[in-house]
VOFIVEX-403148 format. One record per atom (N, C-alpha, C): z, y, x; atom name; residue number from 1. Coordinates in pm, whole numbers, plus 50000, padded with zeros to 5 digits. Each point is the difference from the previous one (the first is absolute). Layout:
# VOFIVEX-403148
(rec (Z,Y,X),CA,NUM),
...
//
This chain:
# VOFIVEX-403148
(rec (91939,67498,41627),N,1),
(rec (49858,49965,50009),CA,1),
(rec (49975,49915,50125),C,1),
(rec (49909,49875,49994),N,2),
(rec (49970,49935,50104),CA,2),
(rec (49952,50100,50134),C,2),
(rec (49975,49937,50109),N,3),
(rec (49963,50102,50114),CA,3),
(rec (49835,49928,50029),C,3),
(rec (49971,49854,49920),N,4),
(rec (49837,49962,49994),CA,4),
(rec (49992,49965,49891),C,4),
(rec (49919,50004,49935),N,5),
(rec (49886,49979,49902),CA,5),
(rec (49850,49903,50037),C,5),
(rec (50043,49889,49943),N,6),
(rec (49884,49892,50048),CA,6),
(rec (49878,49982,49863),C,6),
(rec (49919,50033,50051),N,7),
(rec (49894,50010,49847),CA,7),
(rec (49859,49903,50073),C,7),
(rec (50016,49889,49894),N,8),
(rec (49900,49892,49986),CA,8),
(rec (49890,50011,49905),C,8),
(rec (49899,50045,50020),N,9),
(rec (49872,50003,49881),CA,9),
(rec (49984,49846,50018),C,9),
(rec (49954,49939,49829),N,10),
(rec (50022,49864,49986),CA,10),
(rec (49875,50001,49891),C,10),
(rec (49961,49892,49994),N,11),
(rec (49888,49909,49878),CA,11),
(rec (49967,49852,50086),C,11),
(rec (50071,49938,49862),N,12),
(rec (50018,49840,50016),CA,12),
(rec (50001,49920,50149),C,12),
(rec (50168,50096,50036),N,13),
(rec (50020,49918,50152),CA,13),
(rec (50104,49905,49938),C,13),
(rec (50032,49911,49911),N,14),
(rec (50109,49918,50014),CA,14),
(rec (50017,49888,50102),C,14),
(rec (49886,49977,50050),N,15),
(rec (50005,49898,50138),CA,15),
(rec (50071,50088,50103),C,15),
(rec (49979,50095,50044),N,16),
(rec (50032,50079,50106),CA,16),
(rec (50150,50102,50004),C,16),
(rec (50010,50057,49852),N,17),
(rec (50101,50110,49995),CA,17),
(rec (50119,49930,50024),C,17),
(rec (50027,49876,49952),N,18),
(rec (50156,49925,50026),CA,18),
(rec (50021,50015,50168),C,18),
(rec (49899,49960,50048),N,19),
(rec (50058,50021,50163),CA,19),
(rec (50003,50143,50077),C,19),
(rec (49961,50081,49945),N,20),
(rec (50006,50128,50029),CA,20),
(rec (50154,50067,49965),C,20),
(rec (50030,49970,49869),N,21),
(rec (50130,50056,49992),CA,21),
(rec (50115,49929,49983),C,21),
(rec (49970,49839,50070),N,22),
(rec (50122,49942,50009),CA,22),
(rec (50015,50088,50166),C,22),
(rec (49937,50003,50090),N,23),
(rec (49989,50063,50101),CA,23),
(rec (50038,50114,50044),C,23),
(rec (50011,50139,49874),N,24),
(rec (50081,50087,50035),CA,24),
(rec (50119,50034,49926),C,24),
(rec (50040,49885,49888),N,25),
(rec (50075,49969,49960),CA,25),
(rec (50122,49893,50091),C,25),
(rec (49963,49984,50102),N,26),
(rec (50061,49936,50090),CA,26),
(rec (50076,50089,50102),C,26),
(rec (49934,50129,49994),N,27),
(rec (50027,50099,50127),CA,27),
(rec (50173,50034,49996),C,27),
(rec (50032,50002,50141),N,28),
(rec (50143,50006,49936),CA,28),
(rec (50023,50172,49997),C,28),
(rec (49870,50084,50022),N,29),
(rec (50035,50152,49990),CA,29),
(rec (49945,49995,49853),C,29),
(rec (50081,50049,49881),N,30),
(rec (50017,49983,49863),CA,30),
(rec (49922,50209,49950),C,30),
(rec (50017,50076,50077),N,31),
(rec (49940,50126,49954),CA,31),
(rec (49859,50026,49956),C,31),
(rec (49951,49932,49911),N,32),
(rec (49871,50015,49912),CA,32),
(rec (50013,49958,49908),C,32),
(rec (49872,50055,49930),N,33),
(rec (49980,49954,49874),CA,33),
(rec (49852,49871,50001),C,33),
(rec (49939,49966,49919),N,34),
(rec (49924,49908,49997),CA,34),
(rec (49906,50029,49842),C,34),
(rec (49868,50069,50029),N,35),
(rec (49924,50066,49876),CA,35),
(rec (49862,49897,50030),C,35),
(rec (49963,49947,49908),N,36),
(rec (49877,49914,49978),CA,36),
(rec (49943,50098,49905),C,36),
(rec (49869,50028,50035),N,37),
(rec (49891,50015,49929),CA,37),
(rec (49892,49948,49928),C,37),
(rec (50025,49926,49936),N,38),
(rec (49918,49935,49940),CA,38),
(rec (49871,50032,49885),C,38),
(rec (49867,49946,50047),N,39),
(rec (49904,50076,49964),CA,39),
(rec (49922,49898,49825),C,39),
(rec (50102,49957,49936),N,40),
(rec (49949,49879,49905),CA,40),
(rec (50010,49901,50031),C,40),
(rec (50108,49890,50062),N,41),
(rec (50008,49846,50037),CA,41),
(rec (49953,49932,49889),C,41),
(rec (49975,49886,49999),N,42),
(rec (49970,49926,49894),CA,42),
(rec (50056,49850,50052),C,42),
(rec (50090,50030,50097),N,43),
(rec (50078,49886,50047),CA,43),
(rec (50126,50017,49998),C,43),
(rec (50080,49946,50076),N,44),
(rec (50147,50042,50006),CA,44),
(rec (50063,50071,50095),C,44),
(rec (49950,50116,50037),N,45),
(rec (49994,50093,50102),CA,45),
(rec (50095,50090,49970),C,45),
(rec (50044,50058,49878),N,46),
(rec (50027,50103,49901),CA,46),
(rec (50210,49914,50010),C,46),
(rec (49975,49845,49987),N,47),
(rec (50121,49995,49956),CA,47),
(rec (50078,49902,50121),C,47),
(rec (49895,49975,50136),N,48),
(rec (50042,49971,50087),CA,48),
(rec (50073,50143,50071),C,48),
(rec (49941,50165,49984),N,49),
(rec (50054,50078,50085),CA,49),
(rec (50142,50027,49891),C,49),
(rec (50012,50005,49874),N,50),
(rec (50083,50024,49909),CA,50),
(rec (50135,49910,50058),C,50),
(rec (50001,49876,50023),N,51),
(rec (50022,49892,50070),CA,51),
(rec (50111,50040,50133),C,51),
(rec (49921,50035,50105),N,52),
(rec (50031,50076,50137),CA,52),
(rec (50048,50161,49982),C,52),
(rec (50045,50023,49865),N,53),
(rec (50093,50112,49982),CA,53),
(rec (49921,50180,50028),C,53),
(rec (49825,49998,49954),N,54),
(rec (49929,50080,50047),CA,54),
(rec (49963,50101,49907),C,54),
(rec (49966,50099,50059),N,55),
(rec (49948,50074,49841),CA,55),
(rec (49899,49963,50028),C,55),
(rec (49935,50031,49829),N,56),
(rec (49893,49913,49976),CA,56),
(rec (49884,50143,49928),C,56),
(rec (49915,50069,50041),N,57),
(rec (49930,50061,49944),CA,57),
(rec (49825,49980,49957),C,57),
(rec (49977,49995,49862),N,58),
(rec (49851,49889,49999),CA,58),
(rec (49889,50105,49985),C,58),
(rec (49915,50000,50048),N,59),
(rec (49888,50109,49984),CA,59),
(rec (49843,49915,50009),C,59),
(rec (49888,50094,49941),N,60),
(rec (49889,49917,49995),CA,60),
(rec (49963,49907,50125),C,60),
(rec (49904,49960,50068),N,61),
(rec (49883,49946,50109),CA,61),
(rec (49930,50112,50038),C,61),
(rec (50098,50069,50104),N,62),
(rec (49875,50132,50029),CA,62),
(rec (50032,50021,50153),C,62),
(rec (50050,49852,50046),N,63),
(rec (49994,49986,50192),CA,63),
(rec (50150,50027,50039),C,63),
(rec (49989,49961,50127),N,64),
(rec (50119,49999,50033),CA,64),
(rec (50038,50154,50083),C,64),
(rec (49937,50109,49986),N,65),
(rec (50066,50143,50010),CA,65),
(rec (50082,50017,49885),C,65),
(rec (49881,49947,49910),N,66),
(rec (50071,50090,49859),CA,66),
(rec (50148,49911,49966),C,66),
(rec (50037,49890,50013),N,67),
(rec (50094,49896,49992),CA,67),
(rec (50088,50076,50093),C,67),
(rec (50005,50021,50121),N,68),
(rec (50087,50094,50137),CA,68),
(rec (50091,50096,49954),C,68),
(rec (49848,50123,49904),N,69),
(rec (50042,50101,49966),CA,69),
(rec (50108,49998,49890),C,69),
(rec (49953,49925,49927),N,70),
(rec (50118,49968,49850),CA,70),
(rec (50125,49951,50068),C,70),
(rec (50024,49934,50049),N,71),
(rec (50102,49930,50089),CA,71),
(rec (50075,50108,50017),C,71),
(rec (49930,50120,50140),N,72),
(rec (50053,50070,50096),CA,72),
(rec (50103,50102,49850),C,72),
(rec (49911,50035,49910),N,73),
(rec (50052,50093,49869),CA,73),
(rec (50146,49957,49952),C,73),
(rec (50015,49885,50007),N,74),
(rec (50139,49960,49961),CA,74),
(rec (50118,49988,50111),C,74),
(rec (49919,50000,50141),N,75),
(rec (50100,49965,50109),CA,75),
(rec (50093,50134,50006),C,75),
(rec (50141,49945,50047),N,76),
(rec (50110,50092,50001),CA,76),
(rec (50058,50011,50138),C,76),
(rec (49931,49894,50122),N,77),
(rec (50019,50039,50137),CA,77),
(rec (49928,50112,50105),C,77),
(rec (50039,50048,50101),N,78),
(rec (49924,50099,50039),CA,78),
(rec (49924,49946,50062),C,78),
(rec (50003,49830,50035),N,79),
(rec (49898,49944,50068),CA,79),
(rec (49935,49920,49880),C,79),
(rec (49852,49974,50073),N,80),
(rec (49969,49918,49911),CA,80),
(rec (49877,49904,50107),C,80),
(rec (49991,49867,49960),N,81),
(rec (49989,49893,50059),CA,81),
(rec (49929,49958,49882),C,81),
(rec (49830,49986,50029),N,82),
(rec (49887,49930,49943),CA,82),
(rec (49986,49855,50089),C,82),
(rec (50016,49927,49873),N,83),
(rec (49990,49833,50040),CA,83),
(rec (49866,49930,49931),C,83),
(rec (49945,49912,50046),N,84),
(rec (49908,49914,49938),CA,84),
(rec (50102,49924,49940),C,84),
(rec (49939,49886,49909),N,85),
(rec (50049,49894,49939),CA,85),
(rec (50021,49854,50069),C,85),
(rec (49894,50011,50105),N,86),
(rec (50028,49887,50045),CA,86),
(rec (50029,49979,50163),C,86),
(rec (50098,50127,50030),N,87),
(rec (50047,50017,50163),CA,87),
(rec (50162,49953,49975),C,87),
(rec (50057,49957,50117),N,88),
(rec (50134,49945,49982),CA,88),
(rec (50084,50085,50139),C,88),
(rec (50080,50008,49981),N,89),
(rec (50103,50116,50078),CA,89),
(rec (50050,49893,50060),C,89),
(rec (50039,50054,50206),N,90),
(rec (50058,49875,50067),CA,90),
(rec (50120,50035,50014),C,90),
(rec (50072,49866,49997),N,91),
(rec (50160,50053,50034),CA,91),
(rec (50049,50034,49878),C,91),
(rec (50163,50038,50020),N,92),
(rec (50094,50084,49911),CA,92),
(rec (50046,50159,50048),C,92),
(rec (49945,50019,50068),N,93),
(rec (50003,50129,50067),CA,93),
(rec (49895,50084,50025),C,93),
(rec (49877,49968,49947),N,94),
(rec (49900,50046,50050),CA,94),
(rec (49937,50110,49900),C,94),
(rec (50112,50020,49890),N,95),
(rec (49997,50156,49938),CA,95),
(rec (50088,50113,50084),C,95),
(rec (50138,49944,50006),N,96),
(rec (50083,50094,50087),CA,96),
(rec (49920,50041,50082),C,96),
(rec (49961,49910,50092),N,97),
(rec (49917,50043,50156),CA,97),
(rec (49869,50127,49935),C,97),
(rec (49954,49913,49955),N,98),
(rec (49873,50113,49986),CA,98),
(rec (50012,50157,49934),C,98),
(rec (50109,49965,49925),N,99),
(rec (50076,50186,49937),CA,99),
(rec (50021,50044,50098),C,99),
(rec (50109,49957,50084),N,100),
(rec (50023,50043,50123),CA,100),
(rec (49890,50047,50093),C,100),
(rec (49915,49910,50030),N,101),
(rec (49918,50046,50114),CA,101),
(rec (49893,50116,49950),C,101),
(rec (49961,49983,49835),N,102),
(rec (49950,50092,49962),CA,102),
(rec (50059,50135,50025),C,102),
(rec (50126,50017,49952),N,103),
(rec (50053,50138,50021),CA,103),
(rec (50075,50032,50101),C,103),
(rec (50003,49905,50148),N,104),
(rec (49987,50053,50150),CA,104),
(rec (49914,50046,50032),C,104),
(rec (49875,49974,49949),N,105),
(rec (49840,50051,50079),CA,105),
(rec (49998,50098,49888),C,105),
(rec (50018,50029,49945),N,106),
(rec (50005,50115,49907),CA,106),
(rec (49815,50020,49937),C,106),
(rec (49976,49889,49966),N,107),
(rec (49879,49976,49961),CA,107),
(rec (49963,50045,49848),C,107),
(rec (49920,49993,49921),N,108),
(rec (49944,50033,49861),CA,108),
(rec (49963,49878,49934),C,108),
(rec (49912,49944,50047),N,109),
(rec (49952,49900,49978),CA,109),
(rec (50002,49888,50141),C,109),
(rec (50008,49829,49933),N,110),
(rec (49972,49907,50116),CA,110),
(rec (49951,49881,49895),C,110),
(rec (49927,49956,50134),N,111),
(rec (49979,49842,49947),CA,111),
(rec (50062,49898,50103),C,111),
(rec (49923,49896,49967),N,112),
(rec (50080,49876,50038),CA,112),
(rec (49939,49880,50076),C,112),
(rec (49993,49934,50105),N,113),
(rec (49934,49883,50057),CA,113),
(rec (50033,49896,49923),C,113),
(rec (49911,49971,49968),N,114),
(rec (49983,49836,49924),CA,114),
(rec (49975,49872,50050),C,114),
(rec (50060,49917,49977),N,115),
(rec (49956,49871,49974),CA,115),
(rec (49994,49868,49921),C,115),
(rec (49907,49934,49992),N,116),
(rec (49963,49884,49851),CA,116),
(rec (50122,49874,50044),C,116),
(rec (50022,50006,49863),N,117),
(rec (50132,49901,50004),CA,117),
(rec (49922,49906,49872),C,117),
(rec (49882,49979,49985),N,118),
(rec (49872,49886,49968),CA,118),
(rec (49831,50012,50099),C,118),
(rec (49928,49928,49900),N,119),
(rec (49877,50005,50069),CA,119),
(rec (49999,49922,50134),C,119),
(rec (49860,49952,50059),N,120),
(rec (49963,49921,50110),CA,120),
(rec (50008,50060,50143),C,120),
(rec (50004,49949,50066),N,121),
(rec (50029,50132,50164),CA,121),
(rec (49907,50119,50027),C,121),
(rec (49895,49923,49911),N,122),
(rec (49872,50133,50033),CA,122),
(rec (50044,50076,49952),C,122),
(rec (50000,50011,49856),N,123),
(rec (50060,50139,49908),CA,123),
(rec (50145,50060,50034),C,123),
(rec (50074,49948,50112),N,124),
(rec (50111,50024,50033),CA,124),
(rec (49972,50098,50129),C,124),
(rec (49869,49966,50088),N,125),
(rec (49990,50043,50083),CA,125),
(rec (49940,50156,49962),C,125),
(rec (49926,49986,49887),N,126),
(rec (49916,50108,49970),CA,126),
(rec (50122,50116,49966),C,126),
(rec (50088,49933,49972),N,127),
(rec (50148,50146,49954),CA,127),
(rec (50078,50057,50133),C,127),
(rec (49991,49895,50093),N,128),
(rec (50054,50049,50179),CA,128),
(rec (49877,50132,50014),C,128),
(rec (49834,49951,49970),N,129),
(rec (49913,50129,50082),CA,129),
(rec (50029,50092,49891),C,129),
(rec (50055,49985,49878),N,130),
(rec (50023,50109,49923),CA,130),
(rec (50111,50092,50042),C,130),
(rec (50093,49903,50054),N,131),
(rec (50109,50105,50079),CA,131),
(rec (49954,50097,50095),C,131),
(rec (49951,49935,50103),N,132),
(rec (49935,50031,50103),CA,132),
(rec (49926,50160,49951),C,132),
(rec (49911,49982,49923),N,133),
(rec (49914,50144,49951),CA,133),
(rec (50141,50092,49915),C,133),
(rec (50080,49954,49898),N,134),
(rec (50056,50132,49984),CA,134),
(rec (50099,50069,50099),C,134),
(rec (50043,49893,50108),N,135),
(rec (50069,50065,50124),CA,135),
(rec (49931,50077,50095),C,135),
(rec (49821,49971,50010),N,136),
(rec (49917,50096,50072),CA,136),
(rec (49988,50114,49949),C,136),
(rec (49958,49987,49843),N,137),
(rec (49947,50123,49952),CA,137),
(rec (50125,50104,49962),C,137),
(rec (50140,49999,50013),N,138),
(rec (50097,50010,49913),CA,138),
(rec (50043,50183,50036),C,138),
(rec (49958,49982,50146),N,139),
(rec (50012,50131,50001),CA,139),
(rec (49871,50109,50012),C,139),
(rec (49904,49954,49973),N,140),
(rec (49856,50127,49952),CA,140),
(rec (49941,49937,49869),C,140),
(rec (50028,49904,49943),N,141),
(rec (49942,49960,49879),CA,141),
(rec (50073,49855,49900),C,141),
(rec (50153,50088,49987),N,142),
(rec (50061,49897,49943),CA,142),
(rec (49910,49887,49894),C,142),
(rec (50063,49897,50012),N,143),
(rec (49968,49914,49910),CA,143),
(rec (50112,49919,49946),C,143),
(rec (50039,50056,49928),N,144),
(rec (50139,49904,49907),CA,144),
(rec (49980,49915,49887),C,144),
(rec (49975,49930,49994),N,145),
(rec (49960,49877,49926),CA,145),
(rec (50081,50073,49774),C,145),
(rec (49946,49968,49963),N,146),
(rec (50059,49979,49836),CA,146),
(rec (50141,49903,50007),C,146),
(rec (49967,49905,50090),N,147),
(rec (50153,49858,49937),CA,147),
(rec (50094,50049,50044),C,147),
(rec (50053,50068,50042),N,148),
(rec (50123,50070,50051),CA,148),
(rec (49986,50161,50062),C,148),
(rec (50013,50077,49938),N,149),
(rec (50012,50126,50025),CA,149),
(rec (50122,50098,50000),C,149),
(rec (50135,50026,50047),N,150),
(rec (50117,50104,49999),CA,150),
(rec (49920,50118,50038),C,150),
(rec (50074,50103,49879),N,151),
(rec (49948,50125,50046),CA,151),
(rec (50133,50095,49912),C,151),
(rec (49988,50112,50016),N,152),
(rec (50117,50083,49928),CA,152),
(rec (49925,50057,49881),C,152),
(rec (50098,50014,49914),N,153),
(rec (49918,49960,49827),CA,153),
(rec (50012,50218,50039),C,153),
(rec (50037,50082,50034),N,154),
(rec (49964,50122,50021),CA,154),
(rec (49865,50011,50015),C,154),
(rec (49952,49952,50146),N,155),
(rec (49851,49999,50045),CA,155),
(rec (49898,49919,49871),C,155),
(rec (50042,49902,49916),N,156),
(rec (49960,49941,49955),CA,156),
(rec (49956,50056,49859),C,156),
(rec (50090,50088,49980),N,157),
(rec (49995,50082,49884),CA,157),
(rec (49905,50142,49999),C,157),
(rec (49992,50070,50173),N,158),
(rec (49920,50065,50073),CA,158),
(rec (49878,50012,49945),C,158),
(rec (49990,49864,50049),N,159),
(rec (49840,49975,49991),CA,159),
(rec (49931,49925,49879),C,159),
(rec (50113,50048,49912),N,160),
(rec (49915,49916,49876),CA,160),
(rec (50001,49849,50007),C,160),
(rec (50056,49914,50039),N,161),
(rec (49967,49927,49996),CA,161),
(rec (49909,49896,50053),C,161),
(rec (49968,49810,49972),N,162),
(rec (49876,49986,50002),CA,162),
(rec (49879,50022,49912),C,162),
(rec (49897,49993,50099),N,163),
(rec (49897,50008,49908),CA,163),
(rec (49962,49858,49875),C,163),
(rec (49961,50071,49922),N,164),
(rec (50009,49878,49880),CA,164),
(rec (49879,49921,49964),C,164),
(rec (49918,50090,50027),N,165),
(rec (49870,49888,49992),CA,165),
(rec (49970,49878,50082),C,165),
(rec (49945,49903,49900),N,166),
(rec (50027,49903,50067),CA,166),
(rec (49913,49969,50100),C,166),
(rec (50023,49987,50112),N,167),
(rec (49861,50034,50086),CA,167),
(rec (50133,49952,50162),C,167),
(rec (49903,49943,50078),N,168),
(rec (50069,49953,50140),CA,168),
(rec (50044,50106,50105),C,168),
(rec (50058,50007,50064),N,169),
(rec (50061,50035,50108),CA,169),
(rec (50086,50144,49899),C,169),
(rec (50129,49994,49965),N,170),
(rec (50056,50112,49884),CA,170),
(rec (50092,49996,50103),C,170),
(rec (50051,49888,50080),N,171),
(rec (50120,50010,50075),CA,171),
(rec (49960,50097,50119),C,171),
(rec (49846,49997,50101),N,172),
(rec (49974,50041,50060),CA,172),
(rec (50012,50203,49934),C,172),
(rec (49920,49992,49908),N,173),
(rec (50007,50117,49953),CA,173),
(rec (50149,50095,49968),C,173),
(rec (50055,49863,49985),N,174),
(rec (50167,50089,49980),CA,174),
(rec (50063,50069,50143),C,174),
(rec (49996,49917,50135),N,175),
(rec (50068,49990,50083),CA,175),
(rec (49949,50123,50042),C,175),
(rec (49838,49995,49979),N,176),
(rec (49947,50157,50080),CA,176),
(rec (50042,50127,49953),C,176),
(rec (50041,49986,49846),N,177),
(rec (50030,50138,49952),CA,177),
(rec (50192,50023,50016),C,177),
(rec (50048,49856,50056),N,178),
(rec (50165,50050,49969),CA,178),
(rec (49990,50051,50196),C,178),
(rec (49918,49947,50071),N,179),
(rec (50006,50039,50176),CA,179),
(rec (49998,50139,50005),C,179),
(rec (49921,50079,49906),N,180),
(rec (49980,50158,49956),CA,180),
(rec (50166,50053,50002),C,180),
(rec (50104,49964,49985),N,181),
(rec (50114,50018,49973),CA,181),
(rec (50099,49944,50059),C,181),
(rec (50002,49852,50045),N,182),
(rec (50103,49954,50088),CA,182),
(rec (49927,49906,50105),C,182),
(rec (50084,49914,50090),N,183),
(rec (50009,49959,50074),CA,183),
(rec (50004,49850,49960),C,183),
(rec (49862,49946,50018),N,184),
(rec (49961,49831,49996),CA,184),
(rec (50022,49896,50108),C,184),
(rec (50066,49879,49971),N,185),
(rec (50024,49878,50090),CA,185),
(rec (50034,49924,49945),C,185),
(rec (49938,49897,50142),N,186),
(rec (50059,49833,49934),CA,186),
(rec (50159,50014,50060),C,186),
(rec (50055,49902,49904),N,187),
(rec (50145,49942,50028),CA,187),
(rec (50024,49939,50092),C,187),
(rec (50022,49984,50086),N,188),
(rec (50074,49822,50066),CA,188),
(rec (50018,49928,49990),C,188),
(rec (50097,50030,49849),N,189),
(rec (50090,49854,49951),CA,189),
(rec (49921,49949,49932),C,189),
(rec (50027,49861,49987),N,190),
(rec (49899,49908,49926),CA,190),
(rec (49935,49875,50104),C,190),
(rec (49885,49979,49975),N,191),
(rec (49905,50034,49898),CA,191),
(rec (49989,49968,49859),C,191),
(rec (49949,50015,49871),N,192),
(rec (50032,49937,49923),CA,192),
(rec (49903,49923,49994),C,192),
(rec (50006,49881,49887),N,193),
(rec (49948,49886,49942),CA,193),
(rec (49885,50069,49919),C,193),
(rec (49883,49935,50002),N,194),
(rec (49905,50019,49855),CA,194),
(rec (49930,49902,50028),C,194),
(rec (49866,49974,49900),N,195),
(rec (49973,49920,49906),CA,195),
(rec (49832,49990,50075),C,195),
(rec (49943,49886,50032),N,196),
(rec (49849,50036,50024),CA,196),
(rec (49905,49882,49854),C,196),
(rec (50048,50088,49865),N,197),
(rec (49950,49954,49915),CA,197),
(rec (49898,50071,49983),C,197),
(rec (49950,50085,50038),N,198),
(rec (49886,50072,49987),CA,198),
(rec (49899,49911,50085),C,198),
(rec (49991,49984,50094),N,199),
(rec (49949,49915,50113),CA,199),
(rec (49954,49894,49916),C,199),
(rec (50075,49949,49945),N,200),
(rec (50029,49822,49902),CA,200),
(rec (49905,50061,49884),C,200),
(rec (50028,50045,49898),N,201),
(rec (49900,50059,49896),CA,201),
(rec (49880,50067,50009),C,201),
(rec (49989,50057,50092),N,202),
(rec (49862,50080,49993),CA,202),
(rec (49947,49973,50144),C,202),
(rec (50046,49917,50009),N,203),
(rec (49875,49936,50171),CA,203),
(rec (50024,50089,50141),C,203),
(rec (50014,49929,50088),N,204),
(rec (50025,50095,50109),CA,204),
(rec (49943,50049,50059),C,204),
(rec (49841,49975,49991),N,205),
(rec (49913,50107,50065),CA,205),
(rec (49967,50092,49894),C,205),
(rec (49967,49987,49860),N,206),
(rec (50034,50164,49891),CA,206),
(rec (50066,50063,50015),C,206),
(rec (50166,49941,49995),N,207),
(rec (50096,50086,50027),CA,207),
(rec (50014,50094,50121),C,207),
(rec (49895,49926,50166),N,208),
(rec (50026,50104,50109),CA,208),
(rec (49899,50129,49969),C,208),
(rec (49882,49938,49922),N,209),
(rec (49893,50066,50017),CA,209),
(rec (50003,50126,49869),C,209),
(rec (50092,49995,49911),N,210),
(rec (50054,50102,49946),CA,210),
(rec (50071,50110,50060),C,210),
(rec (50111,49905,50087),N,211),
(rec (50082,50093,50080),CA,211),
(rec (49936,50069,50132),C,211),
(rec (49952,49957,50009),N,212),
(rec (49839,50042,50096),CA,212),
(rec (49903,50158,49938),C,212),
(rec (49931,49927,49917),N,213),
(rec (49925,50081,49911),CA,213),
(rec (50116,50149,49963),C,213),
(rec (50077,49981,49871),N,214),
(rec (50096,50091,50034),CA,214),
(rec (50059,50120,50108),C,214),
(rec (50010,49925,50055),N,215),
(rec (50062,50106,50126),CA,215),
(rec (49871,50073,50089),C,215),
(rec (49883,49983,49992),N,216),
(rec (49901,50065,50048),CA,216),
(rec (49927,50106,49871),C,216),
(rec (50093,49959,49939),N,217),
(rec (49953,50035,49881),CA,217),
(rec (50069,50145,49933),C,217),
(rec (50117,49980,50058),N,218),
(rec (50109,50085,49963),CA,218),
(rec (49989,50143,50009),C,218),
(rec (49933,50025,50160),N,219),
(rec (49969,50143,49930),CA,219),
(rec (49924,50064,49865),C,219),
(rec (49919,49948,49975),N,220),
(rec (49908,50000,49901),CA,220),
(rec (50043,50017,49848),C,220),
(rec (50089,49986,50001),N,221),
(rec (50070,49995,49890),CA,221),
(rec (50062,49833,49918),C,221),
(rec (50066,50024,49878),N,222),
(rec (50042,49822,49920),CA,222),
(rec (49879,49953,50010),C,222),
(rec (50085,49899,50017),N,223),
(rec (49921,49842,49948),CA,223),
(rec (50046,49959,49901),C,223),
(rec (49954,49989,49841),N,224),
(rec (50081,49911,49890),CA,224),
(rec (49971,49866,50040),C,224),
(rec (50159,49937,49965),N,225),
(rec (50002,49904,49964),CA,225),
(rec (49889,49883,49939),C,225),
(rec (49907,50069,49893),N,226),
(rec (49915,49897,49904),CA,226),
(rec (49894,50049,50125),C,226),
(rec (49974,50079,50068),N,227),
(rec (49861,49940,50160),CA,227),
(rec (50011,49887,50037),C,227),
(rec (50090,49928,50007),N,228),
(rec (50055,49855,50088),CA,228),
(rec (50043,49915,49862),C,228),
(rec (50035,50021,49885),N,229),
(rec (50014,49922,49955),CA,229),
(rec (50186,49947,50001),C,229),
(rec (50080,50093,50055),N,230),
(rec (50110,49978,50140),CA,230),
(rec (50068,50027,49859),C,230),
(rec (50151,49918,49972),N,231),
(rec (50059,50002,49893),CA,231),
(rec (50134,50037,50054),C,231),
(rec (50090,50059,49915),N,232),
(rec (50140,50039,49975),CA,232),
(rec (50058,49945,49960),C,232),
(rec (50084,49896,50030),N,233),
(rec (50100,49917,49965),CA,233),
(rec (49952,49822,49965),C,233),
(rec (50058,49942,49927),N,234),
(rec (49978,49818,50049),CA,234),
(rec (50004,49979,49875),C,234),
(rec (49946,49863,49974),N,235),
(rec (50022,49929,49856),CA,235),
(rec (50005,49834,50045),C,235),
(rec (50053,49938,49902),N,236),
(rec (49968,49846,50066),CA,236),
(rec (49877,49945,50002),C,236),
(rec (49855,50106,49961),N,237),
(rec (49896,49932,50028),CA,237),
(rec (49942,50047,50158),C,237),
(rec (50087,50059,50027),N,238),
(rec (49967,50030,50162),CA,238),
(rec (50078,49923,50071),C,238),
(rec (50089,49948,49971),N,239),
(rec (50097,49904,50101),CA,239),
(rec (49956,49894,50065),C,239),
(rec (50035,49973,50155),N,240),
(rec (49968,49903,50058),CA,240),
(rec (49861,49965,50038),C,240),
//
């Protein structure tokens, strides 16, 4: 059995998924598997991961927990490593490293420092103050982002899971209930690559003022998705 399990919730990334898993298909540490979740493509998403040698499991449009969770059900590593679709892994080593450093700190869960490998300097800059806040808050109020999440599929199994409704901050909600049980941090290694297509599609002052709204919001309970209008996955009438 692999020693990671990489599970991608997917709907119509074929622009994006090729560079994601030519990327850890590049890694020269070979111990994982590679599980796409796919929530109904209607592009070539389904036979680009088929392609990159992945399992391929298809389930309705019911967000990207519920895409995680189906994923995590088939994974056969004791780790498991939640990816977005459109983040890119640096280096050829930068799985080894992070197994490793994960299970020196003897952690449960971690996330990851990011940075945009597209988008204009502004939206590049806006992912540096994003670092900045989950390295402040990390030890009284983790904040681990959805695009990259390692955690141990034990704890993961613990706690049920993510939550499935489709509704914002599920990653936030996960991290708080797996901290109940283990030990949360960022990595070192890295940072990885992602995508400021959100920024590009849905405007960059909506997009802060969601992530804004949201998080003051959070105690209070979900936010669905259809409040904002805020969509799950891409089509080519959103492109560009």
């Amino acid at each position: 059995m692999p020693k990671l399990s990489i599970v991608i919730p997917t709907l119509n990334e074929e622009d994006y998924l090729p560079g994601l898993l030519e990327s850890i298909t590049s890694q020269a540490w070979k111990d994982y598997e590679i599980i796409v979740s796919d929530a109904g493509s209607s592009d070539d998403t389904v036979r680009i991961a088929e392609h990159y040698g992945a399992k391929v499991v298809v389930g309705p449009k019911r967000g990207p927990g519920y895409g995680r969770n189906r994923g995590a059900e088939m994974a056969q590593g004791e780790l498991l490593l939640f990816l977005d679709a459109d983040v890119r892994l640096p280096g050829k080593d930068f799985l080894r490293k992070a197994v490793e450093e994960f299970e020196r700190r003897a952690l449960g869960a971690a996330g990851f420092y990011i940075r945009a490998w597209d988008g204009h300097i502004g939206h590049r800059l806006l992912f540096l103050f994003g670092n900045a806040l989950f390295w402040a808050t990390q030890r009284i109020d983790p904040h681990v982002p959805g695009w990259a999440i390692l955690v141990r599929k034990e704890l993961h199994q613990k706690i049920g899971g993510f939550d499935e409704t489709p509704a914002f901050r599920e990653d936030h909600d996960y991290i708080s209930r797996i901290r109940r049980h283990g030990k949360i941090g960022f990595l070192r290694v890295g940072p990885i690559f992602g995508s400021t297509r959100r920024f590009a599609t849905e405007g960059t002052l909506r997009t802060l003022a969601i992530y804004l709204y949201t998080e003051l919001a959070r105690p209070f309970g979900r936010i669905p998705y259809d409040r904002f209008r805020y969509t799950f996955g891409w089509s080519k009438k959103k492109k560009g």
